[in-house]
DRENPABA-592312 format. One record per residue (C-alpha): residue number from 0; residue in one letter; x negated, y, z. Coordinates in pm, 1 decimal. Example, Ala and Ser with C-alpha at 12.3 -4.5 7.8 and 13.67 -1.06 7.14 Angstrom:
<atoms>
{atom 0, "A", {-1230.0, -450.0, 780.0}} {atom 1, "S", {-1367.0, -106.0, 714.0}} 
</atoms>
This chain:
<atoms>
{atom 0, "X", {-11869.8, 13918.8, 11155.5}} {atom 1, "X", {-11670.2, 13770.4, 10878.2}} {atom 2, "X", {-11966.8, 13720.1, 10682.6}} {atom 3, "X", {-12048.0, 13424.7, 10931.8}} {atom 4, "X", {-11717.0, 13221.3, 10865.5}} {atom 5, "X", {-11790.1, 13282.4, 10483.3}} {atom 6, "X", {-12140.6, 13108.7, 10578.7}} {atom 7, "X", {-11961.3, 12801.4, 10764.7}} {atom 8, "X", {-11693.3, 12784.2, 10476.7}} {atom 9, "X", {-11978.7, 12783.5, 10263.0}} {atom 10, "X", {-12184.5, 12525.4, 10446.5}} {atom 11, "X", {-11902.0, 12282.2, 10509.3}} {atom 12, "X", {-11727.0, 12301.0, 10116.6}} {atom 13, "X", {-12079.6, 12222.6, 10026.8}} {atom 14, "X", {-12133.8, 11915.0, 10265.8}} {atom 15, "X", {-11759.7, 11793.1, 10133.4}} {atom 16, "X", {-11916.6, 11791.3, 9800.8}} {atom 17, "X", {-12228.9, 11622.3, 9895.8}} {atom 18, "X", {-12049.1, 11394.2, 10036.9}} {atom 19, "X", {-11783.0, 11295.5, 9794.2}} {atom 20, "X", {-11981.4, 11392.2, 9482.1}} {atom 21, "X", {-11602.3, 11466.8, 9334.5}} {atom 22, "X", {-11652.3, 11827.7, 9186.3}} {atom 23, "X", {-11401.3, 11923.8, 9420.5}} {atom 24, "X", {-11524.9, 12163.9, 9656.9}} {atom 25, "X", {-11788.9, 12308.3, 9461.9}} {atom 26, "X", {-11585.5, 12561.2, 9322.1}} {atom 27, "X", {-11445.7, 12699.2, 9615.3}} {atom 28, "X", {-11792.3, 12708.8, 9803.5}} {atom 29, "X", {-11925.2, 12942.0, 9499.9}} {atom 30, "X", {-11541.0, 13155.5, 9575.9}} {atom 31, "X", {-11679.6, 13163.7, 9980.9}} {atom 32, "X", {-12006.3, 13286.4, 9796.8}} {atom 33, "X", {-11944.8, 13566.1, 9626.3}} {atom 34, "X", {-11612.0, 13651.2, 9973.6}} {atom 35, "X", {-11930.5, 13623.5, 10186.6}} {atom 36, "X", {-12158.2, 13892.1, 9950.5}} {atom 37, "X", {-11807.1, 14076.5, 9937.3}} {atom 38, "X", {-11898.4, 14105.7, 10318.0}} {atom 39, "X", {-12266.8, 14201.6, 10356.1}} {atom 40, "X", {-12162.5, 14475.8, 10099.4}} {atom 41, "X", {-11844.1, 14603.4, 10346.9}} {atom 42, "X", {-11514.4, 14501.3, 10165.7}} {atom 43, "X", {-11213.9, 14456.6, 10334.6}} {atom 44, "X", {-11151.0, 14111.4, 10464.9}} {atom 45, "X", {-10811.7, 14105.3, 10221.0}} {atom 46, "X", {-11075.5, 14201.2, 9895.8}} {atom 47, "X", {-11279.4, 13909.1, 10041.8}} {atom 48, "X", {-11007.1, 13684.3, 10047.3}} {atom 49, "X", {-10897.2, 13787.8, 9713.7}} {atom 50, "X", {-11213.9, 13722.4, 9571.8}} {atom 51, "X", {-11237.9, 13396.1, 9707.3}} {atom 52, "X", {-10941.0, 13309.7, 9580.7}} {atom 53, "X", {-11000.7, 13473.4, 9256.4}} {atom 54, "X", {-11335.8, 13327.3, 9182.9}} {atom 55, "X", {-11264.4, 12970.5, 9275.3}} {atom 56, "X", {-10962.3, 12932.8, 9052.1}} {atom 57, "X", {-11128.1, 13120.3, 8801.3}} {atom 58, "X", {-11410.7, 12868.0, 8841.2}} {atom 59, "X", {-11174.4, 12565.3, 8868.2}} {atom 60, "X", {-11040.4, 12635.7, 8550.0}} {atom 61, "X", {-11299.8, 12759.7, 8356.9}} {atom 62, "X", {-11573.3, 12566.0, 8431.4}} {atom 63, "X", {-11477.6, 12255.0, 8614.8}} {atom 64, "X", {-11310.5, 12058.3, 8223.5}} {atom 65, "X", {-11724.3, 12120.5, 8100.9}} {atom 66, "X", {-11875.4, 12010.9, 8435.9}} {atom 67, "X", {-11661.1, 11725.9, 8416.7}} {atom 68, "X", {-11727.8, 11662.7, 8045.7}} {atom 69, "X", {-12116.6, 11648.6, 8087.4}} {atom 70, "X", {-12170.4, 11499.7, 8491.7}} {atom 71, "X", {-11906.6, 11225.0, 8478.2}} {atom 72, "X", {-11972.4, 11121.1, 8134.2}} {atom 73, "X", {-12106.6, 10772.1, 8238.0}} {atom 74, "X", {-11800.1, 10632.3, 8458.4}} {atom 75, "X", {-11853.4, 10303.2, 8411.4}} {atom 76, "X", {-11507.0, 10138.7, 8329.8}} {atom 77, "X", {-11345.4, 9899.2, 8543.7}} {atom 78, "X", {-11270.6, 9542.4, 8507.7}} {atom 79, "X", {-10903.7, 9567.7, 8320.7}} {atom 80, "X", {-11030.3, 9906.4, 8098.3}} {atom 81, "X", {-11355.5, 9674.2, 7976.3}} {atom 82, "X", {-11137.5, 9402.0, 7828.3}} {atom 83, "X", {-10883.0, 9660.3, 7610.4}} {atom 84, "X", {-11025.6, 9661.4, 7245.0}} {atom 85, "X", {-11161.1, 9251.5, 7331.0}} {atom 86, "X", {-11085.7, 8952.7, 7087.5}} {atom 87, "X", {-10858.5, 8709.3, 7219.0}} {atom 88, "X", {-10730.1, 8330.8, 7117.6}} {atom 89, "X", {-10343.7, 8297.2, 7179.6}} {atom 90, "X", {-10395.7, 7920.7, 7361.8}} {atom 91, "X", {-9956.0, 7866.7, 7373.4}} {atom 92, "X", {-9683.5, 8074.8, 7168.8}} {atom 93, "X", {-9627.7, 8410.0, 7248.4}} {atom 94, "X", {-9236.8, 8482.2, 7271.4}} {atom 95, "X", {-9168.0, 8821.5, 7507.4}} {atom 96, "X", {-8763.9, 8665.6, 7445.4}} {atom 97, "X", {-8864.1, 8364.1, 7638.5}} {atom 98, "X", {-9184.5, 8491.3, 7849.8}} {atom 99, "X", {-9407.5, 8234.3, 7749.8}} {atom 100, "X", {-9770.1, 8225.6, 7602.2}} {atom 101, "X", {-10108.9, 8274.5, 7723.9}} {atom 102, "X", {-10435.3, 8332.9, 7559.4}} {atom 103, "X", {-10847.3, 8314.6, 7637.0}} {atom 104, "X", {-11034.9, 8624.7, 7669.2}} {atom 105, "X", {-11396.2, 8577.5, 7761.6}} {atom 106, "X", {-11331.8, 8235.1, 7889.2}} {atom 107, "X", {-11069.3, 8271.6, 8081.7}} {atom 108, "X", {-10696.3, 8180.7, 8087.5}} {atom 109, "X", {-10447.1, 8497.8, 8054.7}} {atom 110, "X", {-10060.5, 8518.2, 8064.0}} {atom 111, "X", {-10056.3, 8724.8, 7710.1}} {atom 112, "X", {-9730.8, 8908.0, 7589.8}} {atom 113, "X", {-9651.6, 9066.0, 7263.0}} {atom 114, "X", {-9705.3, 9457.8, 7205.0}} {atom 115, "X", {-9420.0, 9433.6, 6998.7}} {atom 116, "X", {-9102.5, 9268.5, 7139.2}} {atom 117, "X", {-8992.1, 9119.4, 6813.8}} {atom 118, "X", {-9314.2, 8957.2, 6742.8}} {atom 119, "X", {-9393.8, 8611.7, 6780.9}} {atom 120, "X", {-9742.2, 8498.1, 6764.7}} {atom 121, "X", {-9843.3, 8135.9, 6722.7}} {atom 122, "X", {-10085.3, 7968.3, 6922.5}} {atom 123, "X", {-10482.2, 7923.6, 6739.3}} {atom 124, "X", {-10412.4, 8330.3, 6622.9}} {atom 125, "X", {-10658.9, 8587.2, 6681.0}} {atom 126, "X", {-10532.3, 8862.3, 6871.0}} {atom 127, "X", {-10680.0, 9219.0, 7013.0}} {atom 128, "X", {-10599.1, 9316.3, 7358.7}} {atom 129, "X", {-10384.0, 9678.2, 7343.2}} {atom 130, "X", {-10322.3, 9679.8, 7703.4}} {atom 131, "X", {-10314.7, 9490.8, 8039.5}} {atom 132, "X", {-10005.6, 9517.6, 8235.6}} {atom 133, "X", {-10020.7, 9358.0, 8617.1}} {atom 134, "X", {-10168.8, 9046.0, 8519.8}} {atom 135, "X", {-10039.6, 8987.1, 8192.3}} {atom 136, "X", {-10255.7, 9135.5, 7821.5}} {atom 137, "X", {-10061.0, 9298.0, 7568.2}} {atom 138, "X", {-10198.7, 9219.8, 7268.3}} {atom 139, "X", {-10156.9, 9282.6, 6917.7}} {atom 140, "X", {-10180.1, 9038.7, 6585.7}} {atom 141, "X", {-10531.0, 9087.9, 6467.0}} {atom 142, "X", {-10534.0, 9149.4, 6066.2}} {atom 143, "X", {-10812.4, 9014.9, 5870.6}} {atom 144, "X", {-10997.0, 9229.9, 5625.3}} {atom 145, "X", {-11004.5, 9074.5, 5285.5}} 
</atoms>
């Protein structure tokens, strides 16, 4: 009989994951696999439960960082996460002492403060966007090769 509820847990971790496409549940649905073989071959319902519980950590830890690595490979990055690394034009003085300056990034107006507190960068620089805080990009002095 517990061989059915293995089957439901099986059928409804799977749907989760179907459903949410998260890697989440997979790994417990293959634990309520092998609990539910466990059954049909007569174990205990405490092994069954251990090897449920066994299998899907051992699965969650083992293989969940390379399923990860190689099926969510193309997250496509967000607005904010697109624009770190991007080329900027400080348009007024950036002073983090007196929270002033802004800069253009792809056409549009930013507040823009310092990555460096001490720093003051004068308006017509070229700087690289380090982070974006709230509304506000952190940027950085960009250096010219020579």
């Amino acid at each position: 009989m517990e061989s059915v509820y293995w089957l439901i847990l099986l059928a409804a971790l799977l749907v989760i994951e179907i459903i949410t496409l998260g890697l989440t549940t997979i790994w417990f649905a293959i634990g309520a696999f092998f609990a539910f073989v466990g059954s049909l071959i007569g174990l205990s319902v405490f092994i069954q439960i251990v090897l449920f519980v066994v299998v899907s950590v051992l699965m969650l830890y083992f293989t969940r960082p390379v399923a990860v690595k190689f099926f969510n490979n193309r997250t496509v990055k967000t607005n904010y996460q697109s624009l770190i690394g991007k080329e900027a034009r400080v348009l007024t003085r950036i002073d983090n002492f007196n929270a002033t300056g802004s800069a253009s990034l792809d056409g549009q107006e930013w507040t823009a403060r310092a990555a460096d507190d001490e720093k003051i960068i004068e308006a017509g620089v070229k700087v690289t966007v380090v982070d974006i805080v709230g509304v506000k990009l952190i940027v950085k002095e960009k250096r010219e090769e020579m």
